[in-house]
C-alpha positions as CSV (number, residue, x, y, z in Angstrom):
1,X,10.5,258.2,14.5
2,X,11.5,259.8,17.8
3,X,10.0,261.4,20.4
4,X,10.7,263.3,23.8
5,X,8.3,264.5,27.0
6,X,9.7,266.5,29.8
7,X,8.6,265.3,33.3
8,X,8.3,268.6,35.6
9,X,9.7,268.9,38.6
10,X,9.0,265.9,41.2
11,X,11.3,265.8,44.2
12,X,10.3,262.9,45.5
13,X,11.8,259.7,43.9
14,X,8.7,257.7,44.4
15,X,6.9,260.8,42.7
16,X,9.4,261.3,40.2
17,X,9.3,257.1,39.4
18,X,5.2,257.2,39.0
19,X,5.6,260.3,36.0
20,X,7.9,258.3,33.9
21,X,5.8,254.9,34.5
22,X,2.9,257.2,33.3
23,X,4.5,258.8,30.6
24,X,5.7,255.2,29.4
25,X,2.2,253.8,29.5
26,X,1.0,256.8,27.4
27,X,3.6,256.6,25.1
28,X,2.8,253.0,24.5
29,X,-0.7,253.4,24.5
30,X,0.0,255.4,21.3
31,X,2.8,252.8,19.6
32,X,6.0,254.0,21.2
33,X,8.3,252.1,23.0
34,X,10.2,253.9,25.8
35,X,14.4,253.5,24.8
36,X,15.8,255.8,27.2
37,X,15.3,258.6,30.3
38,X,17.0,260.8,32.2
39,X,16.5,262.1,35.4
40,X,18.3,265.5,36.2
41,X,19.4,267.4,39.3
42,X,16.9,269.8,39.1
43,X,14.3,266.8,40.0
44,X,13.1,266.7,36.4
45,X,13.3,264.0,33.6
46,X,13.4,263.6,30.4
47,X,11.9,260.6,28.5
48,X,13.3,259.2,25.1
49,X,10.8,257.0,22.8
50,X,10.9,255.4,19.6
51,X,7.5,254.5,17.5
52,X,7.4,250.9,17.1
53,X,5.7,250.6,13.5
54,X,6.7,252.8,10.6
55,X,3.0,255.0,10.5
56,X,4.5,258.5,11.1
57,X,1.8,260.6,12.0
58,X,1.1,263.5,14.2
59,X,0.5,262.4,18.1
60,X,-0.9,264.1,21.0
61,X,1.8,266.2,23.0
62,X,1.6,264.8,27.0
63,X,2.3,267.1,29.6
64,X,3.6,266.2,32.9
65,X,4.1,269.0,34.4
């Protein structure tokens, strides 16, 4: 199973670099494991995860924005 967040909008690289570590730790604290991201022009990412054991169940929604 599959799942995306949206990071807002974080011009800052360094900003922009601690959402997606953040995101990654949440994800994982909930038994994802981060395959992918994106970062876009308009200073906003997306992140790509996978759930790392077959127990699909309903998850929290994180918000970064």
């Amino acid at each position: 199973m599959y799942k995306t967040v949206g990071i807002g909008y974080h011009p800052k690289a360094s900003d922009m670099a601690a959402a997606i570590e953040h995101a990654a730790n949440e994800l994982a604290a909930q038994g994802h494991r981060v395959v992918s991201f994106s970062v876009k022009g308009s200073a906003k990412a997306i992140v790509l995860a996978e759930k790392e054991s077959d127990d699909a169940h309903l998850e929290e929604d994180i918000n970064h924005e």
